[in-house]
VOBA-1610 file (N, C-alpha, C; in pm, whole numbers, padded with zeros to 5 digits, always signed):
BEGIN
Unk+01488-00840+02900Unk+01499-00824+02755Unk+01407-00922+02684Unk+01386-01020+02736Unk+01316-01193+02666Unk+01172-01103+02655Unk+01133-01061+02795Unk+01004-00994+02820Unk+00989-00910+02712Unk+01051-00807+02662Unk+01065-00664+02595Unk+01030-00743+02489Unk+01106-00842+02429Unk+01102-00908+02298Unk+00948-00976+02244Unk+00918-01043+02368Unk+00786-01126+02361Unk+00662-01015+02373Unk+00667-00885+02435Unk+00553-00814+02425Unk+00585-00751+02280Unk+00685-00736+02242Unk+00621-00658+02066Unk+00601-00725+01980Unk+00679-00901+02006Unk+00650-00963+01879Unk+00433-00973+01943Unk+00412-00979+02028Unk+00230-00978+02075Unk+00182-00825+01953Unk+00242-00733+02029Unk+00182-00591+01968Unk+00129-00546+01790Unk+00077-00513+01822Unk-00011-00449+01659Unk+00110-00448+01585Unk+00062-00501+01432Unk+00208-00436+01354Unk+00220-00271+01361Unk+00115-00149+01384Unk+00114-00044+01365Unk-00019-00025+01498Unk-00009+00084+01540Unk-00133+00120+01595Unk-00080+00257+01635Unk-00250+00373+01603Unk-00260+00459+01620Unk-00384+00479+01731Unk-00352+00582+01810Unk-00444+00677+01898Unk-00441+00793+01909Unk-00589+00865+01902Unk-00570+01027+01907Unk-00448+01076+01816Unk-00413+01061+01754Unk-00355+01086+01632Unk-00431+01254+01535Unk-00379+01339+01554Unk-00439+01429+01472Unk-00291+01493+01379Unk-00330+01526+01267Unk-00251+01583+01126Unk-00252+01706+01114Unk-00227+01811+01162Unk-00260+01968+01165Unk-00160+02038+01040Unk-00192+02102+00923Unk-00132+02202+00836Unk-00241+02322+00783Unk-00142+02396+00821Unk-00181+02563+00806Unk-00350+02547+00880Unk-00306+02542+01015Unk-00416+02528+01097Unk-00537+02456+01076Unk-00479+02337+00976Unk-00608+02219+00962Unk-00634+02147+00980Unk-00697+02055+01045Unk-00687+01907+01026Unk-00695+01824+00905Unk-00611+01806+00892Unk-00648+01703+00749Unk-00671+01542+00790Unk-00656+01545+00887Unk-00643+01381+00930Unk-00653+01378+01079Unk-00748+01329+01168Unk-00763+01298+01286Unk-00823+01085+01301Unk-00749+01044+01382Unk-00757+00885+01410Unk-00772+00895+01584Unk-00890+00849+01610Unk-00881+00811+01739Unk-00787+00663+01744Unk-00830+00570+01654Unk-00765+00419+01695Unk-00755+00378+01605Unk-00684+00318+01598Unk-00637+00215+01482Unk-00532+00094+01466Unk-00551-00019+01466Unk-00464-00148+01497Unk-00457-00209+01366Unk-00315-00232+01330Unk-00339-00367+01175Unk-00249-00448+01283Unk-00278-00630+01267Unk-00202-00682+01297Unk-00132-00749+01197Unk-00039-00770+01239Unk+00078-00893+01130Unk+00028-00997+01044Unk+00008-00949+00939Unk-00035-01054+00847Unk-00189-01031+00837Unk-00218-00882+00847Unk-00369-00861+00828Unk-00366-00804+00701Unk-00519-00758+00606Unk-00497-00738+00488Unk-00623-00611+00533Unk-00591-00467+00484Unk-00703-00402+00488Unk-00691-00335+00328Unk-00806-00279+00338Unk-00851-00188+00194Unk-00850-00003+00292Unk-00808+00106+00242Unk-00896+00228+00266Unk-00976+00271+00170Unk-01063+00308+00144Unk-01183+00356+00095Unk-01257+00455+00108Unk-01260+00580-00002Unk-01256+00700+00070Unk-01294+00827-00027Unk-01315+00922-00084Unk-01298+01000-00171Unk-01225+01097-00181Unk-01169+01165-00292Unk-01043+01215-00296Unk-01051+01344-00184Unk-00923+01362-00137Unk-00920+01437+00002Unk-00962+01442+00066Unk-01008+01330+00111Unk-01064+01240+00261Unk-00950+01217+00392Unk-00802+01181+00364Unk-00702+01171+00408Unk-00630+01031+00382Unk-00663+00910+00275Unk-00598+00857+00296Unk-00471+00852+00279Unk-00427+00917+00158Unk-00274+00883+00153Unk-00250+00988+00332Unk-00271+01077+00346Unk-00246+01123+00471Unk-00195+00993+00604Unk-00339+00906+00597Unk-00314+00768+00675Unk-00209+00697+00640Unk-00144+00680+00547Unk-00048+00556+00510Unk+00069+00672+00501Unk+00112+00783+00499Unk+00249+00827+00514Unk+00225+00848+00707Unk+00124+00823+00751Unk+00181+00837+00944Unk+00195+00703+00960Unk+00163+00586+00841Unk+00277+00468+00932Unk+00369+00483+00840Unk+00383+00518+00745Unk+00612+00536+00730Unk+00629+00647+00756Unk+00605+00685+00872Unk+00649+00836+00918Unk+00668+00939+00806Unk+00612+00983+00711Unk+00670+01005+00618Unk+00619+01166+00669Unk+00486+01156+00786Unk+00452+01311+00806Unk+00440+01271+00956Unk+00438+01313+01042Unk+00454+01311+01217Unk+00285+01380+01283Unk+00214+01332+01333Unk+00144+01424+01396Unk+00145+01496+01528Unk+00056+01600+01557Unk+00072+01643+01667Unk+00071+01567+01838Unk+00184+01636+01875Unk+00255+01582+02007Unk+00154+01533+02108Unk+00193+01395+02141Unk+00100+01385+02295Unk+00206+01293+02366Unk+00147+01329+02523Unk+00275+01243+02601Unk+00276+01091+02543Unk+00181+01061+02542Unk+00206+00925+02482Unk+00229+00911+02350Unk+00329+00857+02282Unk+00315+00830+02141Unk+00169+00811+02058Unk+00095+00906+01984Unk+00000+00900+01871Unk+00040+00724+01810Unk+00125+00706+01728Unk+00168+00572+01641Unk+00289+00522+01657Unk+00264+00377+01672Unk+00345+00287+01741Unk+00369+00173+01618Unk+00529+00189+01613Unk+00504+00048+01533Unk+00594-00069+01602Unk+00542-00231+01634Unk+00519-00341+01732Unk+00572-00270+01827Unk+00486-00170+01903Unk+00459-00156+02054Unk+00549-00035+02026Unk+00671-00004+01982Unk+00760+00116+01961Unk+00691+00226+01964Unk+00728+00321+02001Unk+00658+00469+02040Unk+00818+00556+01924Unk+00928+00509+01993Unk+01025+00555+01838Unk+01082+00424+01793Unk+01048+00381+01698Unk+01081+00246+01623Unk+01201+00319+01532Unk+01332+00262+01477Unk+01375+00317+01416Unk+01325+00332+01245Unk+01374+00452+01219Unk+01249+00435+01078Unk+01333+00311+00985Unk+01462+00251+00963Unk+01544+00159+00868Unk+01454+00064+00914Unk+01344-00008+01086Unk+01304-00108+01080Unk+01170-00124+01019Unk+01135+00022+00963Unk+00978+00038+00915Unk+01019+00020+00775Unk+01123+00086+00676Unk+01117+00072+00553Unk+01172-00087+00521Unk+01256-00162+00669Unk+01251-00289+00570Unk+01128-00353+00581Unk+01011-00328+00702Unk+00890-00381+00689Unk+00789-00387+00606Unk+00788-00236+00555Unk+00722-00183+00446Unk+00748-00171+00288Unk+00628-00223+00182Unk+00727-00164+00080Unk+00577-00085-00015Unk+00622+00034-00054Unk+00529+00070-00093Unk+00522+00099-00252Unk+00417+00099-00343Unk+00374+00137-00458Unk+00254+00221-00500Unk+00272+00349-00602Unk+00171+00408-00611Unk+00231+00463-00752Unk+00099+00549-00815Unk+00101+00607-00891Unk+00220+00727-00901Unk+00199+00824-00786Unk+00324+00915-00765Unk+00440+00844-00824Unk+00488+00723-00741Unk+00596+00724-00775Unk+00669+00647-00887Unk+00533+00590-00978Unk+00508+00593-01113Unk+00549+00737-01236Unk+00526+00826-01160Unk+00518+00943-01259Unk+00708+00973-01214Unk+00781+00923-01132Unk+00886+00971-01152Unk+01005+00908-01196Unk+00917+00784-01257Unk+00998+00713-01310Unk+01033+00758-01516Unk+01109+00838-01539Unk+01168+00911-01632Unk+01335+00884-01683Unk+01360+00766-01686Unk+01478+00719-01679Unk+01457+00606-01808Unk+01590+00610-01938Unk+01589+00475-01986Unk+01678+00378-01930Unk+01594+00263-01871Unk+01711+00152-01824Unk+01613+00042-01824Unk+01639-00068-01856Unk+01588-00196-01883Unk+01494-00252-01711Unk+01462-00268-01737Unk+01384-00332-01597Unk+01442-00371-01462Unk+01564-00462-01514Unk+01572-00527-01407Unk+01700-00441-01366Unk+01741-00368-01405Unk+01820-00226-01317Unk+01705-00187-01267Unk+01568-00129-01299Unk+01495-00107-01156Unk+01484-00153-01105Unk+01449-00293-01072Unk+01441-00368-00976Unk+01515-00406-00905Unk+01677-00422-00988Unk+01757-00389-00873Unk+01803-00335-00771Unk+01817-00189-00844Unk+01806-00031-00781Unk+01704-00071-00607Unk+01604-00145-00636Unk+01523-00137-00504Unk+01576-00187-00396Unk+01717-00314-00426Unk+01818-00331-00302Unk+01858-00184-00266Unk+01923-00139-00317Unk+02003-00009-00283Unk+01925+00094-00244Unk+01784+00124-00261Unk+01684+00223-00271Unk+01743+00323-00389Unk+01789+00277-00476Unk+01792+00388-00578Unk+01705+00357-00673Unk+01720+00438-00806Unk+01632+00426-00948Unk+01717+00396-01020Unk+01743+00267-01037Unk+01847+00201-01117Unk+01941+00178-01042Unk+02068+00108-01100Unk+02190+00044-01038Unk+02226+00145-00992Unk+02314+00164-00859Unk+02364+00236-00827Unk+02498+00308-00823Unk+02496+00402-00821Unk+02671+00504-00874Unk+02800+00425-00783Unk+02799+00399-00668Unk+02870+00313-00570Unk+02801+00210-00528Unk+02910+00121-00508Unk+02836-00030-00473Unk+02893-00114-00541Unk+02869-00252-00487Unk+02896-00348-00581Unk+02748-00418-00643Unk+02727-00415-00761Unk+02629-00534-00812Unk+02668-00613-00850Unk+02598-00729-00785Unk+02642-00866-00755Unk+02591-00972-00862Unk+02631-01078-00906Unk+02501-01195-00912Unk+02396-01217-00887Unk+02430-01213-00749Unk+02323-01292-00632Unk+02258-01126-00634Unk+02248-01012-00647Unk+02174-00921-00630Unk+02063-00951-00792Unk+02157-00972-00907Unk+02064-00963-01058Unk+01984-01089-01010Unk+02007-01233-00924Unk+01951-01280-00930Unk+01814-01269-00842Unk+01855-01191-00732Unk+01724-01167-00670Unk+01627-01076-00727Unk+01657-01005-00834Unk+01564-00906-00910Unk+01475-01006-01004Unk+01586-01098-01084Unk+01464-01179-01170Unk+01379-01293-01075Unk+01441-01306-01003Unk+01324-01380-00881Unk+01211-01351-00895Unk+01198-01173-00832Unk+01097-01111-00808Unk+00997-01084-00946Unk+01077-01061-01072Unk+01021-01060-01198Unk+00926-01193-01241Unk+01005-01289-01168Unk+00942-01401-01244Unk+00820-01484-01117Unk+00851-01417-01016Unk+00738-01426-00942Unk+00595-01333-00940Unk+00627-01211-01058Unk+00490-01133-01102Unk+00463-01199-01224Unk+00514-01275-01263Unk+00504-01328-01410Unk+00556-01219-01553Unk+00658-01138-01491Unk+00688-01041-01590Unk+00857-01093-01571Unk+00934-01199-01611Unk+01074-01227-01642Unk+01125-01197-01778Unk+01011-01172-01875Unk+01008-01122-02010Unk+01045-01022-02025Unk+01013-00911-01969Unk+01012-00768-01948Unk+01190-00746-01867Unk+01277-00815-01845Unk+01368-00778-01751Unk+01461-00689-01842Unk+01479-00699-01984Unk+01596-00654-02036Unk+01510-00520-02136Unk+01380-00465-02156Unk+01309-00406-02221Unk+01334-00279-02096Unk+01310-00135-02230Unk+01360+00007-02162Unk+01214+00023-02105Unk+01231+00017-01966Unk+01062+00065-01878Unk+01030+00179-01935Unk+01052+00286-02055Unk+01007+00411-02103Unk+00916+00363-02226Unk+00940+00238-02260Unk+00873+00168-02381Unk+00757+00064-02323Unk+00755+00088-02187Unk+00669-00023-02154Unk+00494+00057-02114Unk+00390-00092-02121Unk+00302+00000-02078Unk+00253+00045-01928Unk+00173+00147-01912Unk+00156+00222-01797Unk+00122+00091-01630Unk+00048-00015-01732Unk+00048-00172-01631Unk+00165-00205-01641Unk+00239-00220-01741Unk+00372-00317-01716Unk+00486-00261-01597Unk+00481-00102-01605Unk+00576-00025-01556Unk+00492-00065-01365Unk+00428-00055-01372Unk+00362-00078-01233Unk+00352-00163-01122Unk+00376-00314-01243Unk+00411-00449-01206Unk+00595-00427-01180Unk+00688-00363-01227Unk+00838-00358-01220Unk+00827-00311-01117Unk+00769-00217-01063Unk+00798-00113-00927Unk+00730-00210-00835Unk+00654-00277-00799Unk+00599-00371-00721Unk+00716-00475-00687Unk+00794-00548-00831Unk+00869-00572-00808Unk+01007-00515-00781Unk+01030-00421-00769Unk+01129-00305-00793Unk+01120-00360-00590Unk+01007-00366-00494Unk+01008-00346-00361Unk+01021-00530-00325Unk+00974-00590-00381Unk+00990-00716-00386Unk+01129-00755-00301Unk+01249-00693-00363Unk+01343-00753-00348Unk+01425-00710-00255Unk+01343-00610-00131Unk+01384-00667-00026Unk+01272-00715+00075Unk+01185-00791-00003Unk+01150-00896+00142Unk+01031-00810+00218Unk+00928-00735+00228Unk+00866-00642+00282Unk+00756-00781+00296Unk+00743-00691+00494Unk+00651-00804+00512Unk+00491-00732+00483Unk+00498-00622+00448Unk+00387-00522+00427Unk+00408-00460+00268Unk+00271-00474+00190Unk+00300-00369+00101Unk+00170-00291+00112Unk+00234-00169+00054Unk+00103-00020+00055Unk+00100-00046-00102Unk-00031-00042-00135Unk-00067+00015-00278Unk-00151+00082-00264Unk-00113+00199-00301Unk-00179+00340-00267Unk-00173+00377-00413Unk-00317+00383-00517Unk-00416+00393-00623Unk-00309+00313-00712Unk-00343+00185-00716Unk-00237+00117-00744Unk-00283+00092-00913Unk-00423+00124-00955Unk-00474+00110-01078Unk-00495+00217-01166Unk-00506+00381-01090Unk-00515+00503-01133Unk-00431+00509-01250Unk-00495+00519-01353Unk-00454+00603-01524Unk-00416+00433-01565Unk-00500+00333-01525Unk-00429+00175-01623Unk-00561+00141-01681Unk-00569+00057-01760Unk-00669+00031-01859Unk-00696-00088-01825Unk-00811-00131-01879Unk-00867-00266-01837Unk-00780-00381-01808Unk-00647-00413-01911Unk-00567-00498-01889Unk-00452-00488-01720Unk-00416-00355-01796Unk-00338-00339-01657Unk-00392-00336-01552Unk-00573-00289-01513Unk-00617-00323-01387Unk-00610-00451-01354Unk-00641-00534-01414Unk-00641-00717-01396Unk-00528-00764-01358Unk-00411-00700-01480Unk-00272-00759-01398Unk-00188-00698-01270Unk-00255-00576-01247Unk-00223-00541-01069Unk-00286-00587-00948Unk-00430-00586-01044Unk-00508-00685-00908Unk-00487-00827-00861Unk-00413-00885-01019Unk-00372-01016-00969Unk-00245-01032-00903Unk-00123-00909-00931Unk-00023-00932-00832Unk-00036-00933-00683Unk-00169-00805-00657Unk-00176-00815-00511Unk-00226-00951-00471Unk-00313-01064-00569Unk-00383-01146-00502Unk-00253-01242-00493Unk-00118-01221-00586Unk-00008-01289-00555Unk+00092-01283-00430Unk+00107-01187-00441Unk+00124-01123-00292Unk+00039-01163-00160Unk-00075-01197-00166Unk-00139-01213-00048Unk-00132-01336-00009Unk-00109-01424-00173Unk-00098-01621-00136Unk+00031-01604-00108Unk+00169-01498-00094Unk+00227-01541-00021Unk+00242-01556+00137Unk+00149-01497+00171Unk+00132-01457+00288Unk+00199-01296+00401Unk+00197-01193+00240Unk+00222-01039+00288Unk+00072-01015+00335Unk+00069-00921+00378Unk-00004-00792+00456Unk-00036-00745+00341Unk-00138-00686+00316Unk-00166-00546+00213Unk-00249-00485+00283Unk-00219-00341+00228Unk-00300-00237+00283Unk-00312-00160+00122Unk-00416-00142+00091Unk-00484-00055-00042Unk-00568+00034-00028Unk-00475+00127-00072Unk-00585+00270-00098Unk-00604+00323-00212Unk-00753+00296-00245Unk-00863+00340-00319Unk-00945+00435-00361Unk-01011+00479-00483Unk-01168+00509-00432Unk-01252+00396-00490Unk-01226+00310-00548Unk-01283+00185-00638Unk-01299+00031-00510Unk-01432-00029-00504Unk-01414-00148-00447Unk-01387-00239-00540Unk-01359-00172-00624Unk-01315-00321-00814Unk-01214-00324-00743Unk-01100-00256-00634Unk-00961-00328-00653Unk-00954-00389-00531Unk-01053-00384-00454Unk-01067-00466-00305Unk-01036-00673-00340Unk-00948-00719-00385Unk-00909-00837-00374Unk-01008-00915-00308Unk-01032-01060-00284Unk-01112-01109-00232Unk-01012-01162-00098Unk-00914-01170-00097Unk-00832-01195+00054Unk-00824-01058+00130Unk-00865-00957+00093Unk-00910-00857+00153Unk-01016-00844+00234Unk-01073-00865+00367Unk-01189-00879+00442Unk-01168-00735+00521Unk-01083-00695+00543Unk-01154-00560+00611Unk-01094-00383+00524Unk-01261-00371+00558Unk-01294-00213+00479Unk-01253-00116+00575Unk-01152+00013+00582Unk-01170+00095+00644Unk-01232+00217+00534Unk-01304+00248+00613Unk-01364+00385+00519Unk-01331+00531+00575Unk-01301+00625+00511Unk-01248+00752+00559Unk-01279+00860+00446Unk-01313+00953+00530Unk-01446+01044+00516Unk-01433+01196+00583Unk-01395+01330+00514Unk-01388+01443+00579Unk-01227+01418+00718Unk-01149+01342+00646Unk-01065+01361+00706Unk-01016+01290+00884Unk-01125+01140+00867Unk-01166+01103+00970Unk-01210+00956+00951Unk-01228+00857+01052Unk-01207+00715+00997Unk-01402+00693+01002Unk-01460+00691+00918Unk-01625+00734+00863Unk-01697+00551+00937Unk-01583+00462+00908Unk-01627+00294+00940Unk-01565+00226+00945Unk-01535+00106+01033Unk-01400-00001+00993Unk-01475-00128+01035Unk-01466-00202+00901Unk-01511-00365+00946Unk-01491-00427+00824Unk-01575-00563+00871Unk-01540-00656+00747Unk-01625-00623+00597Unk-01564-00677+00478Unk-01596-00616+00400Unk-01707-00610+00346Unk-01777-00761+00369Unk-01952-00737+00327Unk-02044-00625+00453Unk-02015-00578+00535Unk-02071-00476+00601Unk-02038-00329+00542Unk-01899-00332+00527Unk-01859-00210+00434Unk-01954-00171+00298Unk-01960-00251+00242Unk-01951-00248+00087Unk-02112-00257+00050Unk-02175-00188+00120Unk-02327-00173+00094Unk-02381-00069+00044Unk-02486-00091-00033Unk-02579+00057-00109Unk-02540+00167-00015Unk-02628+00144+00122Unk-02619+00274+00227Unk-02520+00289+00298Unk-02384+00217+00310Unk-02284+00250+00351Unk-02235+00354+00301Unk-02191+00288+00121Unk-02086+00378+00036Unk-02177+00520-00024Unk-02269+00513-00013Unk-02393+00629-00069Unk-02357+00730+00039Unk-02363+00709+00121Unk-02321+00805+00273Unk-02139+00835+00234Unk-02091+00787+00242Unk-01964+00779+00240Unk-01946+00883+00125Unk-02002+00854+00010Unk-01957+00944-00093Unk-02075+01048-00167Unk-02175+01052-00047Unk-02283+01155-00078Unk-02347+01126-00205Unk-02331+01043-00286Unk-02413+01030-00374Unk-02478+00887-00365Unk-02641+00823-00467Unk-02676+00731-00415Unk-02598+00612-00542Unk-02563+00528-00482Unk-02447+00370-00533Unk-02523+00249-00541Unk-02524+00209-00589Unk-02549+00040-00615Unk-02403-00039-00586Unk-02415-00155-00539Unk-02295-00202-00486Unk-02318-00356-00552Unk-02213-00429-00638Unk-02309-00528-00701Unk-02162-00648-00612Unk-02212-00810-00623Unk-02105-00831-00568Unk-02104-01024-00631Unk-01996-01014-00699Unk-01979-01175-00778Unk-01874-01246-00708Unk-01858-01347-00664Unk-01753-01454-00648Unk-01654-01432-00528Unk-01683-01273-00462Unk-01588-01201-00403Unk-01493-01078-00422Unk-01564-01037-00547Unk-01494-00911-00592Unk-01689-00809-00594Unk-01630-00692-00635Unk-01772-00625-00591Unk-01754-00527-00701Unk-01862-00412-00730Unk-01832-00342-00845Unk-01935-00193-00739Unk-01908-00105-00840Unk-01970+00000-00788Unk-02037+00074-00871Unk-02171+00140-00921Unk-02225+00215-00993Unk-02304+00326-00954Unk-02296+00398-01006Unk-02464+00539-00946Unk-02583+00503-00981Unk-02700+00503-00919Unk-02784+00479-00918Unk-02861+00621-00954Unk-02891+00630-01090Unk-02981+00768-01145Unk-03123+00736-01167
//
């Protein structure tokens, strides 16, 4: 058992092989390989219906691919990991599940709600103290403790984005997905999501971000995966990624790639 224990805490936090995604006889997603380890930070990078969100629902199982004797994706060494040990590993945020947030309740009922996995306090249960207090924790560790008692239907499209970040906060995820974590926010709200992830990363989480923008590639972000026709197009560190003739290929048109302090920008070159 000591053995069993010591080879997964070694193993990839996730790893995929030969991995293919088949619907209505398609591939939408084929991975020969793929390893994140514990406490690694990647970006995907990609253009729309390329497959990434495809990639980030086959590590929360959220879609299964086709059968091989050996497990396709493994999470630490698990071939069937139970999925309760992936969602407390994982915590994810995106736009989607931005748009289904249609509820009036003050903030920090969402953020509570994220102990329980509900959208808001929950119908059974007890809410605790020590539960309201772990929500403003998480509030006041995005720098939004202001926002805890304001109706998230009155808030803006950044503020609501930063609650759901913290909404996962509070249970502890040693991984977060931000999957188009800036899509439909405006100059302000891009700044204040990019700075939660860079908060998140000084704590020492994992991120994994999916993109089509290298504006939201963080600078504790060093590796680029790029994905392309449904297939992993490049994977390395990020100044190799993030070049004129990389991303020009990648997205068929020709790019300028400009790059300050550690953040990078992207333009067309006409």
């Amino acid at each position: 058992m000591a053995d069993t224990t010591a080879a997964r805490a070694e193993a990839p936090l996730f790893e995929i092989n030969d991995a293919q995604v088949v619907r209505s006889d398609r591939t939408i997603l084929a991975v020969d390989h793929f390893e994140l380890a514990a406490g690694e930070h990647v970006a995907l990078l990609g253009p729309n219906g390329a497959g990434k969100s495809t990639f980030i629902q086959l590590l929360t199982r959220e879609i299964m691919p086709l059968y091989r004797d050996e497990a396709p994706v493994r999470f630490r060494g698990a071939a069937r990991p139970l999925l309760s040990d992936i969602r407390s590993t994982l915590g994810v945020v995106s736009s989607t599940m931005h748009e289904q947030v249609r509820v009036h309740l003050p903030a920090l009922e969402i953020v509570v709600g994220g102990i329980f996995g509900t959208l808001g306090l929950p119908m059974r249960g007890e809410v605790t103290e020590a539960h309201r207090a772990t929500g403003m924790d998480a509030l006041e560790r995005l720098g939004i403790a202001d926002l805890a008692e304001q109706d998230i239907m009155t808030m803006s499209t950044g503020q609501v984005r930063r609650v759901l970040v913290a909404r996962e906060l509070v249970r502890d995820p040693q991984v977060l997905v931000f999957d188009e974590p800036c899509t439909g926010l405006d100059p302000e709200g891009m700044y204040h999501v990019r700075d939660t992830m860079r908060t998140l990363a000084d704590e020492g989480r994992s991120l994994v971000l999916v993109t089509h923008y290298p504006e939201d590639i963080i600078p504790a972000i060093d590796r680029v995966l790029l994905i392309k026709d449904a297939s992993i197009f490049a994977d390395g560190k990020k100044s190799d990624m993030l070049r004129d003739d990389v991303l020009s290929d990648l997205f068929d048109v020709p790019l300028v790639v400009g790059e300050n302090d550690g953040w990078y920008s992207l333009r067309g070159r006409y």
